[in-house]
C-alpha positions as CSV (number, residue, x, y, z in Angstrom):
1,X,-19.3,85.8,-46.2
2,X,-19.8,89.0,-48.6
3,X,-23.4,89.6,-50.4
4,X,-22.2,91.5,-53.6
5,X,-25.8,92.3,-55.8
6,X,-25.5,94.0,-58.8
7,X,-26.9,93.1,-62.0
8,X,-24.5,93.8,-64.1
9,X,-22.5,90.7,-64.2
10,X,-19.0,92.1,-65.3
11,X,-19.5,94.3,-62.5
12,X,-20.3,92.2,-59.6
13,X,-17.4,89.6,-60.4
14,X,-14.7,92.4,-59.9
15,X,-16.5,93.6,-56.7
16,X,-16.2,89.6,-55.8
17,X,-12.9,89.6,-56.6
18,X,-11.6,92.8,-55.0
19,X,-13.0,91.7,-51.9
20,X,-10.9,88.6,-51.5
21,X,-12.9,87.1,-49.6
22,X,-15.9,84.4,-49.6
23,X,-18.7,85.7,-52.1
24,X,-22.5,85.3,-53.4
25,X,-23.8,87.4,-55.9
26,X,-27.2,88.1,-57.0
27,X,-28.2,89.9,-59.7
28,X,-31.6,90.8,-58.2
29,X,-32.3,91.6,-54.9
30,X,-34.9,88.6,-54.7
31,X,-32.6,86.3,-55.0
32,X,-30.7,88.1,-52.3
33,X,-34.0,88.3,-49.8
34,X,-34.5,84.7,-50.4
35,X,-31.2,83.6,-49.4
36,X,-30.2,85.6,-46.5
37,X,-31.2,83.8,-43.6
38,X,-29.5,80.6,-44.7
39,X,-26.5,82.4,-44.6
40,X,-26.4,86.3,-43.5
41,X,-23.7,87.9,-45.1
42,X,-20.7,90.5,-42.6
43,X,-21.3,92.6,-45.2
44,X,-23.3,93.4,-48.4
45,X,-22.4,95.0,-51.4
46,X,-25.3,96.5,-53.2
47,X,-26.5,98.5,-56.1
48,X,-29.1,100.6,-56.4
49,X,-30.2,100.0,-60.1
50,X,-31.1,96.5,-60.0
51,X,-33.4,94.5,-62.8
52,X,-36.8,94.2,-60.9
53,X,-36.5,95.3,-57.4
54,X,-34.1,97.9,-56.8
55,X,-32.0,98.5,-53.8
56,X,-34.3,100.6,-52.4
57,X,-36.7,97.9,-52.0
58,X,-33.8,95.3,-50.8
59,X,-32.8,98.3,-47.9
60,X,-36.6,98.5,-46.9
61,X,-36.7,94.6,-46.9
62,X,-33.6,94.3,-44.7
63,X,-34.5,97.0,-42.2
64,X,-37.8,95.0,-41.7
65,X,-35.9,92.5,-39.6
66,X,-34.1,93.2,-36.4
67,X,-31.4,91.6,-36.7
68,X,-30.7,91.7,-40.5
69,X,-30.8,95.3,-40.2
70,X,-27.6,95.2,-38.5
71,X,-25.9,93.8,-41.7
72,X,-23.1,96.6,-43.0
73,X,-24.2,98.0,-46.3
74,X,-21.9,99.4,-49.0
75,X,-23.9,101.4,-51.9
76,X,-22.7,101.0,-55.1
77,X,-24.2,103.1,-57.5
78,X,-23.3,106.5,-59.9
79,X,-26.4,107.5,-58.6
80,X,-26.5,111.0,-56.8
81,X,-28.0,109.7,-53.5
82,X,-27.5,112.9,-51.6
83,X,-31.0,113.7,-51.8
84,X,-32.6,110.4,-50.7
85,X,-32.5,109.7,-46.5
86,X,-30.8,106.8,-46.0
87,X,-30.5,107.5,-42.2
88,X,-32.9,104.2,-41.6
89,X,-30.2,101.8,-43.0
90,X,-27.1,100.6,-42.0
91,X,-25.2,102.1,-44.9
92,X,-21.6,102.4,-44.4
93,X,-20.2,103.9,-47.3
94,X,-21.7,105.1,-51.0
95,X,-19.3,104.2,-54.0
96,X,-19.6,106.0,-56.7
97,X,-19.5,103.2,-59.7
98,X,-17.2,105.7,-61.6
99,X,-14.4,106.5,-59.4
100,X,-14.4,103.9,-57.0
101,X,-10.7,101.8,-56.7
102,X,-10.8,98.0,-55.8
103,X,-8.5,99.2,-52.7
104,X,-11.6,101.0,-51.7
105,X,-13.6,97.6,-51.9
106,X,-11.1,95.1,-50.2
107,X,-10.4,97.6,-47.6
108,X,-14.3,97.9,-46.3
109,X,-14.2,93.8,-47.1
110,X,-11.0,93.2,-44.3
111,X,-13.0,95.8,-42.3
112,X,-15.8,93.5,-41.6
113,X,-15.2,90.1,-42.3
């Protein structure tokens, strides 16, 4: 099971569909919070620019709980994130929005699911 949240819906459907692979998208990271235990996710896609919470707060949420924490995280965003420390998460790769290649998606999706 992926977690792909972005709220732009055009957006997050092609991440779902790159992965090839069993998906749930949220468009807020609520949403996201809220159904995570009923079924954690292998891996979560996840935006940073997000309608109401961003993915900040969905990071800080996440790394509240033990063993959530431990859930591989893939940033997508065209965010420079280079100056924020993301050392506390368990971030395995940063996207950029603008260059990335649905190979680049469906490879880290094979990697951990």
């Amino acid at each position: 099971m992926i977690f792909v949240i972005d709220d732009d819906e055009i957006m997050a459907e092609c991440i779902a569909s790159a992965t090839n692979s069993e998906t749930n998208i949220f468009s807020n990271a609520i949403d996201a919070i809220n159904s995570i235990d009923e079924t954690p996710p292998n891996l979560i896609f996840l935006d940073i620019l997000l309608d109401g919470p961003d993915g900040f707060t969905f990071l800080n949420e996440l790394a509240s709980y033990p063993d959530l924490s431990k859930i591989p995280i893939v940033i997508i965003s065209s965010l420079d994130l280079k100056k924020y420390n993301l050392n506390n998460y368990n971030i395995i790769k940063i996207l950029d929005k603008s260059t990335m290649l649905p190979e680049d998606i469906e490879r880290l999706a094979n990697a951990y699911t």
